[in-house]
N, C-alpha and C positions, 0 to 999 in steps of 0.2 A: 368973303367967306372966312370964318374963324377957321383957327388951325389949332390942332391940339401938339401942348408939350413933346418935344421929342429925348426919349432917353435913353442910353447906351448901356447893354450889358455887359459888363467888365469882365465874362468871362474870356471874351475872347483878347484881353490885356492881359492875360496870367503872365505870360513868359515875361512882363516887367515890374510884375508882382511876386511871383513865386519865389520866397528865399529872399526875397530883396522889398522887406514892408517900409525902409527907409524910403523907396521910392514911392510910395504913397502919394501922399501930397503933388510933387511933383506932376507925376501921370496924371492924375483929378484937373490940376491947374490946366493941361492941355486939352483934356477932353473938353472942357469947359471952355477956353478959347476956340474952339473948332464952335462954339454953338449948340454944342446940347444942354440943356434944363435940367436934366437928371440921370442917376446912375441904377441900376441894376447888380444887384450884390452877387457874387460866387464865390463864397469865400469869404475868411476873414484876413488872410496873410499872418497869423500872429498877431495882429493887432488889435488891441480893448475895441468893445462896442463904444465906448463914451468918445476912446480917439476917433473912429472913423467918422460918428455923430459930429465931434466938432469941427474936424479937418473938413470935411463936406458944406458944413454951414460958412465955412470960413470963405470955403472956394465958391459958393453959391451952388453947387448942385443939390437939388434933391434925391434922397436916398431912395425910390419910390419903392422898391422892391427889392427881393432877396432868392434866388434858389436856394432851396435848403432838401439836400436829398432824404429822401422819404426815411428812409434807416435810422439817419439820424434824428428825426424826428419822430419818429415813432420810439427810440427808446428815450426821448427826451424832450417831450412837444412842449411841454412848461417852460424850460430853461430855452428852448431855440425862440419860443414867443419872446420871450423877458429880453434874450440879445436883442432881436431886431426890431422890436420896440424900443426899445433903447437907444438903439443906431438913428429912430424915427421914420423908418419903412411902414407904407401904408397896406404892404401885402406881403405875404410868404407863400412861397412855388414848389410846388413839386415838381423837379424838373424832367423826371424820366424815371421809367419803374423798369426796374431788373425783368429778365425774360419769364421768370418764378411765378410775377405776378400781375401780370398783363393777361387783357381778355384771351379768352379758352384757356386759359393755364392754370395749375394748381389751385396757385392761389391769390386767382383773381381777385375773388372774395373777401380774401383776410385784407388784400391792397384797399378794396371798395367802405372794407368796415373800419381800418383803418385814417383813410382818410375823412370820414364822419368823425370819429373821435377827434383827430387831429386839428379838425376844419373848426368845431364847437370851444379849442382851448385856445385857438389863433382869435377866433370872433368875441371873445371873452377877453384877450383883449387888447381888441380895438383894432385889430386888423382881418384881412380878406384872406382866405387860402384858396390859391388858383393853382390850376392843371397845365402844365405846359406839356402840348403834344408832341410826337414824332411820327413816323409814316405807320407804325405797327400797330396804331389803334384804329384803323381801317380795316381790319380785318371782319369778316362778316363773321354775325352773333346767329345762335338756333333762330332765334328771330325777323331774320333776315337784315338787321340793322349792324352799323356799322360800331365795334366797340368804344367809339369815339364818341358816340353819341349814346351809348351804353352806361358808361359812366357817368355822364350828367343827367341819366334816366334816374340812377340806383343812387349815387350823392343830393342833396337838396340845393338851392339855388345859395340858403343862405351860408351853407356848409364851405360850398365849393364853386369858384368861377371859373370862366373860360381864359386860357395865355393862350390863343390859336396863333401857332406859328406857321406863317403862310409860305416857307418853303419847304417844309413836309408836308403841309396838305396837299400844295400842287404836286411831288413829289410821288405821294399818296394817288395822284391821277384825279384828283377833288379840286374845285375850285377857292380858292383862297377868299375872295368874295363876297362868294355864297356861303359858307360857312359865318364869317363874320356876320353876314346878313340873320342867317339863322339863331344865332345866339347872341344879334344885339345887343339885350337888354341883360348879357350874361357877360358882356367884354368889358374890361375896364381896361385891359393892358392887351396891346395886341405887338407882336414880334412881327416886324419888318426884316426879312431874308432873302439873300438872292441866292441864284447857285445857276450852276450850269453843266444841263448831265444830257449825255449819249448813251445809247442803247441800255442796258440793264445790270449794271454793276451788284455788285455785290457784298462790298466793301468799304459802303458809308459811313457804317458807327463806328469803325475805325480810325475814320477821318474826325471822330469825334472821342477818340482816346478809349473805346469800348470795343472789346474783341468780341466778335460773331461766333457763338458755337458750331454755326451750319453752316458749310462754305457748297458754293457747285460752281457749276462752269461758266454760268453767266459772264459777259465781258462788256465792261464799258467803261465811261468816264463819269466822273463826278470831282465839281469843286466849288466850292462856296465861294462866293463875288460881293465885293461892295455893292451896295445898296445902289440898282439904277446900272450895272454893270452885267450884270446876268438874265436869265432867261424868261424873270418876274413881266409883267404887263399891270406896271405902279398906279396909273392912275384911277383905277376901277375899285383896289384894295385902298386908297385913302380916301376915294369918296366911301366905300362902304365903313370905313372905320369913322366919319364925320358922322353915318347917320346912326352907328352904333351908341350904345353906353359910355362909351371908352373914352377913360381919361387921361392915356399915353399911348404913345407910340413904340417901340424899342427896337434900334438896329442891333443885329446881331449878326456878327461874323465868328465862326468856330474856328475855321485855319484863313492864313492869308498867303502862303504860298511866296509866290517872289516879292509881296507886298510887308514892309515893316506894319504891326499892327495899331501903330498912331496913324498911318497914311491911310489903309484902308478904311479906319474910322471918318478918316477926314472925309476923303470921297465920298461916301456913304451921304456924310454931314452935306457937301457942296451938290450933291445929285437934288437931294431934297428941297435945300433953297433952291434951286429952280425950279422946282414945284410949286413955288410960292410954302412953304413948312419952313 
């Protein structure tokens, strides 16, 4: 059975990135000996779109993608395309949408109209703009649907594709899956995530460097795990990603806790070869 490219989000490398773009290279060179194909942008570190372009081709990864938060792109969707075109990513992500403008909110709407513009000046040219989800677009719409799938109702297909990140779906109490199953022919990139949560915390986007306005008494645990380490159930999410559109995979880990974050990648990388990936 074929297997598709596996590629690593660099977000969760910052702390060897951040302030320190000489280490560039370097980090690339290791991600790249662990066995991944390609990287996931967050970020530029300071560093020209042409250098990350060549350091990448040099190292052999492909740059396949890029988050680029909506803000920034909305006041400058021309110039964030021109970079990561440049860099030679085949897609730009909207990684998460402020509380402002997320379904039932203000300004859902302006996020939805938004991203139509945005989605029209990426495709123009010559790449994809995709949605990367979190558990809060599960929220049920007047219509009884979920705003997760609200979104891909109001954007167009050719606008906007699906990043379904399958430890917020599950998270979300939704099958990882099923959703890939659902939006197939909508997946070109799908996020591979584990985690590992007891009772009902409250205190996730924190773990993800975003302070929550609404706190309660909820108590529990939550922490993000190498790929094959946590509370995922892998084989069901890669056969549905085989029978999907999707033309990568993507680990992502957000913290790694008592794990350096080249090690946690590694694991991640070595769980998967034993999956035959």
């Amino acid at each position: 059975m074929s297997k598709l490219p596996v590629g690593l989000q660099i977000y969760g490398l910052r702390d060897l990135l951040e302030g320190a773009p000489e280490n560039f290279k370097s980090v690339m060179e290791s991600v790249k000996a662990m066995g991944y194909d390609g990287v996931e942008l967050a970020g530029l570190y300071g560093l020209d779109p042409e250098y990350i372009h060549d350091t990448l081709a040099e190292v052999g990864l492909k740059p396949l993608s890029a988050h680029v938060p909506l803000v920034e792109m909305m006041e400058d969707a021309e110039g964030s395309a021109k970079t990561y075109k440049t860099i030679g990513c085949d897609y730009m992500v909207v990684p998460y949408l402020p509380e402002e403008l997320r379904p039932l909110h203000e300004g859902y709407e302006k996020a939805l109209s938004e991203m139509r513009r945005i989605g029209k000046i990426v495709k123009d040219n010559g790449m994809k703009l995709l949605y990367h989800n979190h558990d809060f677009e599960f929220v049920t719409m007047p219509d009884g649907t979920f705003g997760f799938d609200d979104i891909y109702a109001q954007v167009p297909s050719d606008l906007l594709m699906v990043e379904p990140d399958t430890c917020w779906i599950k998270v979300a109490g939704q099958d990882p899956a099923g959703y890939i199953d659902k939006y197939s022919d909508r997946c070109e990139v799908i996020h591979l995530k584990d985690f590992i949560k007891e009772g009902d915390p409250d205190d996730m986007y924190e773990l993800i460097g975003i302070e929550s306005s609404h706190k309660s008494a909820k108590k529990g645990f939550f922490q993000f795990r190498p790929v094959g380490f946590g509370q995922q159930i892998w084989e069901p999410i890669l056969e549905a990603s085989l029978r999907s559109s999707a033309k990568w995979v993507v680990v992502e880990q957000d913290q790694h806790y008592e794990l350096e974050p080249l090690e946690a990648a590694r694991r991640s990388r070595e769980y998967l070869k034993i999956l035959g990936w």
